[in-house]
C-alpha positions in Angstrom: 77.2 71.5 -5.1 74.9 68.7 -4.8 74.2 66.9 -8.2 70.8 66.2 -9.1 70.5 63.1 -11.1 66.6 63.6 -12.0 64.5 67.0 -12.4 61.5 68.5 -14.3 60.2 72.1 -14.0 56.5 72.8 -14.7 56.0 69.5 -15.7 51.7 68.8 -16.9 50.4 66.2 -18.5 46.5 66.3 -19.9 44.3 63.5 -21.1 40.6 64.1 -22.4 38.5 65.9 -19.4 41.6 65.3 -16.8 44.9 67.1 -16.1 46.9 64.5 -14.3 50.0 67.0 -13.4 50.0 70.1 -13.0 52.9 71.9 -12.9 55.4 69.9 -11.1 58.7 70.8 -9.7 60.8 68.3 -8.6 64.6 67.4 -8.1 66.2 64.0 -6.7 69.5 64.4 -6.1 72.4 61.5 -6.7 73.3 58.9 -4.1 70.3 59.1 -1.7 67.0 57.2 -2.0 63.9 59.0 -2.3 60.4 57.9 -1.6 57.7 59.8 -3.9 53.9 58.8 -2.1 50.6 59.6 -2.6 47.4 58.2 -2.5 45.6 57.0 -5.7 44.9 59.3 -8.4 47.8 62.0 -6.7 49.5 61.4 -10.0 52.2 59.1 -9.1 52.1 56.6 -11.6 51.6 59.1 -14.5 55.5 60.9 -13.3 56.8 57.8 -13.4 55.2 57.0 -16.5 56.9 60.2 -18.2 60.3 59.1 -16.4 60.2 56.1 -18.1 59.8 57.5 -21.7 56.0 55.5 -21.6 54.2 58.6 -21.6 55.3 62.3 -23.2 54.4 65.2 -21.3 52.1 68.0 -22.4 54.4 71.1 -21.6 57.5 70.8 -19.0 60.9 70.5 -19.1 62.6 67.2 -18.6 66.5 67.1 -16.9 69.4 64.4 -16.7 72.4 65.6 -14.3 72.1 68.6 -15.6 70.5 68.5 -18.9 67.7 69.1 -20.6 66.3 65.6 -22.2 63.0 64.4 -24.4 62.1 61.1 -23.5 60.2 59.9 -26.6 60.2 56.0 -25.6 61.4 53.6 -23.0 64.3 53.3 -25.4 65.2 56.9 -24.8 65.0 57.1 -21.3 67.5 54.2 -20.9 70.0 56.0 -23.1 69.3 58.6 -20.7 70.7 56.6 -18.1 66.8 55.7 -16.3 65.7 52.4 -15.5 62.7 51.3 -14.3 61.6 48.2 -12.5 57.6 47.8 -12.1 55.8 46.1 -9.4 54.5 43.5 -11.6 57.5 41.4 -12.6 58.6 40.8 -16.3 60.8 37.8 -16.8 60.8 35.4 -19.4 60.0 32.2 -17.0 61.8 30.0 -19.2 65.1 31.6 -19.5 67.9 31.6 -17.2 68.9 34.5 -15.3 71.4 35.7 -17.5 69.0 35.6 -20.7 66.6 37.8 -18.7 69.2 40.5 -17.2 70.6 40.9 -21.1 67.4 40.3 -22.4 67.3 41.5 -26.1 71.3 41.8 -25.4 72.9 38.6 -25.8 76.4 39.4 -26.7 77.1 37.3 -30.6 80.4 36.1 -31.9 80.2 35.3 -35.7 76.8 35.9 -35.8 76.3 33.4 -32.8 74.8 33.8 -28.8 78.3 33.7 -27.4 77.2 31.9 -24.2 80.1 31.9 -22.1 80.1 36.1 -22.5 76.4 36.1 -22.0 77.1 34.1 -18.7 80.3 36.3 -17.7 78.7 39.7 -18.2 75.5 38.4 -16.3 77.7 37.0 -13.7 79.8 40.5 -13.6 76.6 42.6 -13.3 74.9 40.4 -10.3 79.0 40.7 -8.7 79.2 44.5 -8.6 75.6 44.2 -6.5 76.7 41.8 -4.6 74.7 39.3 -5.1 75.1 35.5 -4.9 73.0 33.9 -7.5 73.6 31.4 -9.9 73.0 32.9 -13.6 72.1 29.3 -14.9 69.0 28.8 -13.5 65.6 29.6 -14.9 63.5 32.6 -13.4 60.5 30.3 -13.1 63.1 28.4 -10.5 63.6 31.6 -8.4 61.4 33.0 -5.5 59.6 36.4 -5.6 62.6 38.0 -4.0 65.1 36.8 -6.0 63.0 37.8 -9.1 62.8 40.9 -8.0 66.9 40.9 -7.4 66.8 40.0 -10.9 64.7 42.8 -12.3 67.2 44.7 -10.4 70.1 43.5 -12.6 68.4 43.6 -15.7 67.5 47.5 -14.8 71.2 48.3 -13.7 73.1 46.5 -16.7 72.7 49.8 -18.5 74.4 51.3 -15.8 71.6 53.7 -14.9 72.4 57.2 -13.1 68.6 56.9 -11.9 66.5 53.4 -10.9 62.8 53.7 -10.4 61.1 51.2 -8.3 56.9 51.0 -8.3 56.3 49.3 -4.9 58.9 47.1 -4.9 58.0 45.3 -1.5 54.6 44.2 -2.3 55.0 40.8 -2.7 57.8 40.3 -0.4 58.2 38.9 3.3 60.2 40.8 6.1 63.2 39.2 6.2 63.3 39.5 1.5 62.5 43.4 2.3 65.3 43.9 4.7 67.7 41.9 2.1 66.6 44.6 -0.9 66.6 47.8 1.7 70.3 46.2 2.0 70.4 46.2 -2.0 69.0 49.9 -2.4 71.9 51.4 -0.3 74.7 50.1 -2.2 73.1 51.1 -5.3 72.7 54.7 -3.5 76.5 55.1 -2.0 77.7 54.0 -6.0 75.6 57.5 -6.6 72.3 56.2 -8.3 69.1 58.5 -7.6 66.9 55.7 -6.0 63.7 56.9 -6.7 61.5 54.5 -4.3 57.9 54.6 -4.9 55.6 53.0 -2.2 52.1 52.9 -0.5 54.0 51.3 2.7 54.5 54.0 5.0 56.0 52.5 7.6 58.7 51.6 5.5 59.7 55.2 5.3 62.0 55.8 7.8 63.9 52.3 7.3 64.6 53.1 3.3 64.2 56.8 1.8 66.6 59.5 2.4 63.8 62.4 1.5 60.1 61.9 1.2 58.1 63.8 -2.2 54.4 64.5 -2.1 52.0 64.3 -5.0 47.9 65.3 -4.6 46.1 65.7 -7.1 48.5 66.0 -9.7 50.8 68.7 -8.1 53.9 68.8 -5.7 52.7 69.4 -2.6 56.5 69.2 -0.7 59.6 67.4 -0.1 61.0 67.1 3.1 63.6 64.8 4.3 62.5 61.6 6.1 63.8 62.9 9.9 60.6 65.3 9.2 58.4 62.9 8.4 55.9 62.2 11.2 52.9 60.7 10.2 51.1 63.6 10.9 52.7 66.0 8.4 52.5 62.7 5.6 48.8 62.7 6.7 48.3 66.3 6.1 50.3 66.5 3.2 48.8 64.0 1.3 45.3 64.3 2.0 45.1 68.4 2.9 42.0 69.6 4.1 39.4 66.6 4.7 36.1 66.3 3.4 34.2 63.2 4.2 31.1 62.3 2.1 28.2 60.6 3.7 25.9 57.2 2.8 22.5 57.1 1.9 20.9 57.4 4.8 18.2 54.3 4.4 21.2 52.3 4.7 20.5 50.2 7.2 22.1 46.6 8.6 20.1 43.9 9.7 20.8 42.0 13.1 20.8 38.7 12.1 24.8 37.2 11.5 25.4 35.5 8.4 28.8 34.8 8.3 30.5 34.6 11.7 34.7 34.0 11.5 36.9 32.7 14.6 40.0 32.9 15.4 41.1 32.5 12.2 45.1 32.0 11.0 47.1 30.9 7.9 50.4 31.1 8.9 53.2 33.8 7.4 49.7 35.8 6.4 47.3 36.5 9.1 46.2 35.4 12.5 43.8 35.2 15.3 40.8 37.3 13.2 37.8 37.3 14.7 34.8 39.2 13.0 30.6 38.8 12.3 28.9 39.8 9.2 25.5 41.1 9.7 23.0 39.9 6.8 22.7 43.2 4.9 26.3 44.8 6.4 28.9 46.6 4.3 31.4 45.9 6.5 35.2 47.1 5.4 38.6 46.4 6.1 41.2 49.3 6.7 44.4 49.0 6.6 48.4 49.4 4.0 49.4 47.0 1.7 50.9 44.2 3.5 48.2 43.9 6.4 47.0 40.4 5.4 43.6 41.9 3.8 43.8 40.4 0.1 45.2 37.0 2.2 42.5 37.2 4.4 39.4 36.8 1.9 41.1 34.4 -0.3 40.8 32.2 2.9 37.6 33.0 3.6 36.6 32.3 -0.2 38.4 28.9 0.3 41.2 29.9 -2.8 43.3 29.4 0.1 43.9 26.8 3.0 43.2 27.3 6.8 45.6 26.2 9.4 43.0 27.3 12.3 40.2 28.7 12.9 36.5 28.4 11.4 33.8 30.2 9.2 30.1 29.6 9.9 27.6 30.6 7.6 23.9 31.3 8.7 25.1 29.6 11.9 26.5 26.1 10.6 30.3 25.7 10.3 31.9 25.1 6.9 33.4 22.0 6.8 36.3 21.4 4.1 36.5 24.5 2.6 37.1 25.1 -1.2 35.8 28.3 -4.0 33.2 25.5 -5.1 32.3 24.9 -1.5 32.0 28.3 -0.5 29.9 29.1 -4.0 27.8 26.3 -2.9 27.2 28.2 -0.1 26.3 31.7 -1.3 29.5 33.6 -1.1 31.3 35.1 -4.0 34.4 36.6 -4.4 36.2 39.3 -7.0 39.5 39.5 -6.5 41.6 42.7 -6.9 43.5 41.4 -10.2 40.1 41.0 -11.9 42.0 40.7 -15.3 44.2 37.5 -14.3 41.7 36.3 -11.8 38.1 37.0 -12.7 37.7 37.3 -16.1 38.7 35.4 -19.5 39.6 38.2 -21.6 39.1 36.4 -25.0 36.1 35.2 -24.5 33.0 37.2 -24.6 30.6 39.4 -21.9 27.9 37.1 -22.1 30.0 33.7 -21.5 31.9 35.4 -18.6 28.7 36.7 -17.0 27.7 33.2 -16.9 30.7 31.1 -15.9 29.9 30.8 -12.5 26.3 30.0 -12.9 26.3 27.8 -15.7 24.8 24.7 -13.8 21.7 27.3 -13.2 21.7 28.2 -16.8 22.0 24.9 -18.4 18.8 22.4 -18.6 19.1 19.1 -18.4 23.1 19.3 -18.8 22.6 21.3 -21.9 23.4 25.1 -22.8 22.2 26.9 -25.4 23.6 30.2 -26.5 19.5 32.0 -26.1 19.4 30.8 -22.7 23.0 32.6 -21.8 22.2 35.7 -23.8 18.5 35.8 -21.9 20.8 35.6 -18.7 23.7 38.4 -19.6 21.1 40.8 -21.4 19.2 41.0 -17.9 22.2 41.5 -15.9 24.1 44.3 -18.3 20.7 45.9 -17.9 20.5 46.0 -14.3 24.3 46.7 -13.5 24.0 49.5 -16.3 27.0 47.9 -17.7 28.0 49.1 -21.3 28.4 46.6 -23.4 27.5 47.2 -27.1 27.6 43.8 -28.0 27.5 41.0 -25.4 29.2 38.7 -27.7 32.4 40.9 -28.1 35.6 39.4 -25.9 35.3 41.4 -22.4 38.5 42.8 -22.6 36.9 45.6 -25.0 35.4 47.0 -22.2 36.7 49.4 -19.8 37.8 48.9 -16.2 35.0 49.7 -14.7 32.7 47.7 -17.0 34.9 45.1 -16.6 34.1 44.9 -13.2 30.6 45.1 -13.5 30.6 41.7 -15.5 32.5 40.6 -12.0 29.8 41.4 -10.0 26.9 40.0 -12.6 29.0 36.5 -13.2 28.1 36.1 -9.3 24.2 37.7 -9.2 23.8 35.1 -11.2 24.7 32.8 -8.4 22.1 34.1 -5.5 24.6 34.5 -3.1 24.7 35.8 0.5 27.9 37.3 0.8 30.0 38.9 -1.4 33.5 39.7 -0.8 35.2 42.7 -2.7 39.0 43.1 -2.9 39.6 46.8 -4.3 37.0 46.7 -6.5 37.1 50.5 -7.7 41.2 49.7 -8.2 42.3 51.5 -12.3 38.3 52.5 -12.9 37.8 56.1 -13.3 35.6 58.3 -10.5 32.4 57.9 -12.3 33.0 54.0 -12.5 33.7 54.1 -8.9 30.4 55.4 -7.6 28.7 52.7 -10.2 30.1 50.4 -7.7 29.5 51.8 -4.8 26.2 52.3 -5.9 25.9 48.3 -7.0 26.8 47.4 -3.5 24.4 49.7 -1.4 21.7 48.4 -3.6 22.9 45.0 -2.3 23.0 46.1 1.2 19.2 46.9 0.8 18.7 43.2 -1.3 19.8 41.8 2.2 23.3 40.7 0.9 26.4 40.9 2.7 29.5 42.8 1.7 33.1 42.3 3.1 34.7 45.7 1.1 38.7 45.9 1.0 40.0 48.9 -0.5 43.2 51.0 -0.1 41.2 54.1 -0.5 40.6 54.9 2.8 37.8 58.2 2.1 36.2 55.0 -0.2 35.6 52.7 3.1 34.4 55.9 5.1 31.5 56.5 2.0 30.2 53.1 1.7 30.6 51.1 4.7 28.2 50.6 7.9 31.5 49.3 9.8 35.0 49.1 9.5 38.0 46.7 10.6 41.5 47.9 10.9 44.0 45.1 10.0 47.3 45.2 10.7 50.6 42.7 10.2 48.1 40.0 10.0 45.7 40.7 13.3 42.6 42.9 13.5 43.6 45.8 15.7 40.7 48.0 16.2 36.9 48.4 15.2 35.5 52.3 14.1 32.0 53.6 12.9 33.0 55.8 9.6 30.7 58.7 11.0 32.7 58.9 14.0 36.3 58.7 12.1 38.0 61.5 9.9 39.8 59.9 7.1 43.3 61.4 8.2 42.3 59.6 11.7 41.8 56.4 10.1 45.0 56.1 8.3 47.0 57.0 11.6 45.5 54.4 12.5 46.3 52.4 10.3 49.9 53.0 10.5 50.4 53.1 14.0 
């Protein structure tokens, strides 16, 4: 009888005006890898969530080889024998490798960190996984893929009968992806329930054993990954497709404002051609790992070229740079808005105006009237709520957050704006605010370059779209003449 390591029956979870599962049946069975997919919202993170003890479930039943559990807190789900490794990394930079994989755990003699057991037990766990790294050195010494080795370590000196991994390949190259596929399989013949979730469907068939469906919070199907043709993911995860339509007064103007050619950065993307029409939503298509985040960092300057070239209303940009490209009317808000856009202790007002404050300021000086004149016309406009401009920005929500993304760059006058999943952890309501921000642009005359991983989002808003993949541009489609379970075929071919 096969065991199952991990299983819930009738599992649901509600929050306030949203049931994000509904009744889900699952099993994952002991020594074979399973991928769990879906797109965003299908309820994914919220399962894992529960897994990890992070989140109780409203009604459902929870079970452990066998047994029923409650998972109250991380804390319990590792006595439980889970462990979790998420895609954003947690190591302590500073600490060696074996502080990190016993972090909180650092065996004591007399009441002292017995080093030599802290580096032997370190050592011992890295050995049974095979690994060749040297537990001396400091994480903030190590690449990406040998941080995420070390994640690894930390998650299976507990000796876990179950490892979850939230797309563990995101931030690795091919040849680091192949080493951890390598590192996955050992952990599955030793008889762990691998529990593999991803957004990279092409890695399917090289890693999971079985493949589990979630759409809108329920379990559509599990089928092993022989079955899995994109086709049946397609239909599985999406079902029957409805595609919504643009305003219809959206219209692109004929005149290019930013023309690229033959661009390339070497490792990330190459040979990408393209031309911005002054007015154009134009979006890029295509999974995680295409080159689309790497693409309009280079184009925003936040990145070096190593060929190609940008021109903007016809004149080439010569030594590119964020406060070159500013200079020249484009703006950028990346998809980590948090880390990347915003300073979360200081207020709305001051981050709506960090990128304009030479506009702002007169005669080299700034005055705290001028900026709130600035930010109160923008939070009106954007409809962002905001009680209080002065209160730190990180008090707002997700998709108000993003809003003050947009404003800090109104404030700039620029030409083109380039959006890297801008509707990425905002609610629904949020994400029509934006799409609503941007066709407003569209009919100001500015320019939109729109990167999202929500493929039904592209197909709403955009005039145009571009499918990248593994670095190229492989394909131009008009949304009105692509179904959404088209476009992702696609993209995966």
């Amino acid at each position: 009888m096969t065991a199952h390591a991990l299983q819930t029956a009738g599992l649901r979870k509600e929050y306030p005006g949203t049931v994000a599962l509904d009744g889900v049946s699952v099993r994952f069975e002991a020594g074979r890898i399973h991928a769990l997919i879906g797109k965003n919202g299908a309820g994914k993170s919220t399962l894992v969530k529960i897994f990890a003890g992070a989140v109780p479930p409203t009604r459902g039943r929870i079970l452990v080889d066998g047994r029923e559990v409650v998972l109250r807190s991380p804390a319990d789900a590792f006595a439980k024998g889970i462990a979790t490794v998420y895609q954003e990394l947690s190591l302590v930079p500073d600490l060696t490798v074996a502080e990190n994989v016993l972090l909180g755990r650092l065996p004591r003699r007399r009441g002292l960190i017995d080093w030599p057991g802290v580096f032997a037990r370190a050592g011992a766990v890295l050995e049974s996984l095979q690994v060749d790294l040297d537990v001396r050195r400091k994480a903030s010494e190590l690449g990406i893929a040998e941080q995420q080795i070390v994640e690894i370590a930390k998650a299976m000196s507990f000796n876990p009968s179950v490892l979850m991994l939230d797309e563990p390949t995101s931030a690795l190259a091919q040849a680091e992806v192949g080493h951890l596929f390598g590192l996955l399989r050992k952990l599955a013949a030793r008889g762990v329930a691998v529990l593999y979730i991803t957004h990279r469907l092409q890695e399917l068939r090289r890693i999971a054993d079985t493949v589990t469906v979630l759409r809108d919070g329920r379990h559509v199907g599990t089928i092993p990954v022989a079955d899995a043709t994109p086709q049946r993911i397609v239909e599985m995860m999406f079902g029957e497709v409805v595609q919504k339509e643009r305003p219809a007064d959206l219209q692109a103007g004929d005149r290019p404002v930013m023309e690229v050619r033959r661009l390339g950065r070497k490792g990330c993307f190459r040979d990408v051609s393209f031309t911005l029409y002054r007015g154009e939503i134009l979006g890029i298509a295509g999974m995680l790992g295409s080159g689309r985040t790497e693409l309009l960092r280079a184009l925003f300057g936040a990145d070096p070229l190593d060929e190609g070239e940008i021109l903007i209303e016809g004149r080439p940009v010569r030594a590119s740079s964020p406060e070159r490209m500013k200079h020249l009317g484009v703006a950028f808000t990346p998809e980590n808005r948090q880390a990347q856009a915003l300073v979360q202790m200081l207020s709305t007002r001051a981050n709506i105006c960090l990128a304009s404050l030479d506009r702002i300021a007169r005669h080299g000086f700034l005055t705290r009237a001028r900026e709130r004149a600035v930010a109160g016309r923008l939070v009106e406009r954007l409809a962002i709520r905001a009680p209080d401009v002065e209160q730190p920005v990180a008090s707002l929500s997700g998709g108000n957050q993003q809003k003050v993304v947009v404003a800090k760059w109104l404030n700039t006058d620029p030409r083109v704006i380039l959006f890297d999943e801008p509707t990425r952890g905002i609610d629904v309501q949020a994400k029509q605010q934006i799409f609503q921000i941007m066709w407003d642009l569209g009919r100001q005359g500015i320019s939109c370059l729109f990167v999202s991983s929500e493929l039904e989002e592209l197909l709403e808003v955009c005039h145009r779209l571009l499918i990248m993949k593994k670095g190229t541009i492989a394909g131009e489609v008009l949304p009105q003449r692509v179904a959404v379970d088209e476009l992702f075929a696609r993209c995966m071919e």
